[in-house]
C-alpha positions as CSV (number, residue, x, y, z in Angstrom):
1,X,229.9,241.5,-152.8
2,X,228.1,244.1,-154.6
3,X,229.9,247.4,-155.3
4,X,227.7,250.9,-153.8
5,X,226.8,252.9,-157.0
6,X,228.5,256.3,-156.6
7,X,225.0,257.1,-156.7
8,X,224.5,256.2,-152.8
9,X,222.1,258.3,-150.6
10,X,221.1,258.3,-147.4
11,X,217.3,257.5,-146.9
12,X,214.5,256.3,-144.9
13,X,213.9,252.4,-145.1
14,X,210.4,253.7,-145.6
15,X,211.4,254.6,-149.0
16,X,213.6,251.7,-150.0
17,X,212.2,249.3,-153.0
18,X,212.8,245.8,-154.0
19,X,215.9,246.3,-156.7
20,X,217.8,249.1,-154.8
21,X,220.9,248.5,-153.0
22,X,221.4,249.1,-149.3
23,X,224.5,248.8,-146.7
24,X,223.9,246.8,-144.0
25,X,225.8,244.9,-141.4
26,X,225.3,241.5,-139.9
27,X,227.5,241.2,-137.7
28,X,230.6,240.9,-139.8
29,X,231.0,244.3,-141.3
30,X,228.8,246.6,-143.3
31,X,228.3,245.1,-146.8
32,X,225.5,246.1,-149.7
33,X,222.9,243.8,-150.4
34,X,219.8,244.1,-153.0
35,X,216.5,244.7,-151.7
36,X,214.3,241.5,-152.6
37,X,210.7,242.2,-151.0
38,X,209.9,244.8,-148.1
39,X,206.9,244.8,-146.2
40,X,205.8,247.9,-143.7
41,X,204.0,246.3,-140.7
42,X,203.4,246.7,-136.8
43,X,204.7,244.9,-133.8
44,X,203.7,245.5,-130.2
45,X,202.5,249.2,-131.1
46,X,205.6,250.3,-133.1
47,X,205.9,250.7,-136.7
48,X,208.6,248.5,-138.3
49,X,209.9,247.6,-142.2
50,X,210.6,243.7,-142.6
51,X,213.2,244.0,-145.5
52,X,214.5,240.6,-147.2
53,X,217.7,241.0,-148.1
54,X,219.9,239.2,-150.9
55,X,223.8,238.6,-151.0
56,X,225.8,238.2,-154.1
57,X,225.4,234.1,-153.6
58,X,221.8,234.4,-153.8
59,X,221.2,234.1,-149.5
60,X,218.3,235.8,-148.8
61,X,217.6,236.8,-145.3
62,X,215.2,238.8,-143.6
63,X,215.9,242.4,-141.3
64,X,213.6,244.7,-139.0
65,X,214.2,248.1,-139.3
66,X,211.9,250.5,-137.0
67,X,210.1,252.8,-139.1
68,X,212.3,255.9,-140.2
69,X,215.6,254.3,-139.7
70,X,218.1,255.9,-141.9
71,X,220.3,253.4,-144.2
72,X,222.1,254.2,-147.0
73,X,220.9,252.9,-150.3
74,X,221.7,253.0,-154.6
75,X,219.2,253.5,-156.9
76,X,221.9,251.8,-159.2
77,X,220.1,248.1,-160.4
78,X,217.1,250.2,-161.8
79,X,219.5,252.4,-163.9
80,X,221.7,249.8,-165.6
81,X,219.7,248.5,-168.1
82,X,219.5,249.6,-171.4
83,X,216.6,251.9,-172.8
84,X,214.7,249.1,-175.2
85,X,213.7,251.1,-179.0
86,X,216.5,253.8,-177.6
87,X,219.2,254.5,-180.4
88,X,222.3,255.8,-179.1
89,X,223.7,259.1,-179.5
90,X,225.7,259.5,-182.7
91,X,226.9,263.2,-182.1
């Protein structure tokens, strides 16, 4: 299973991007899964987010979340890598 960054918040789906971690359950428990594609669409009249999902064994599966609906998310896979030409503090 992934591990939530300590660098969690609560957000819209609405602002969730492929690469970002989110806590979701399916059933089984609330676990974290990375955000693989999302797309913001309609169905009958209402405003929905279709979010495919990955696990830590490479599952991908897809979620509806209305518009709006708060989940909580990590910013964390677009902060670990390493700044390319950066040299590294040496104070």
């Amino acid at each position: 299973m992934v591990a939530m960054a300590d660098n969690s918040t609560d957000d819209r789906i609405d602002d969730v991007a492929a690469g970002d971690l989110i806590d979701h359950d399916r059933g089984d428990g609330t676990r974290t899964y990375r955000v693989v594609h999302r797309d913001d669409t309609t169905r009958d009249d209402r405003s929905i987010v279709l979010v495919t999902l990955e696990t830590d064994g490479g599952e991908t599966f897809d979620v509806e979340f209305a518009a709006g609906t708060v989940v909580t998310r990590s910013l964390e896979s677009k902060w670990e890598s390493e700044q390319v030409g950066r040299e590294p503090d040496q104070s």
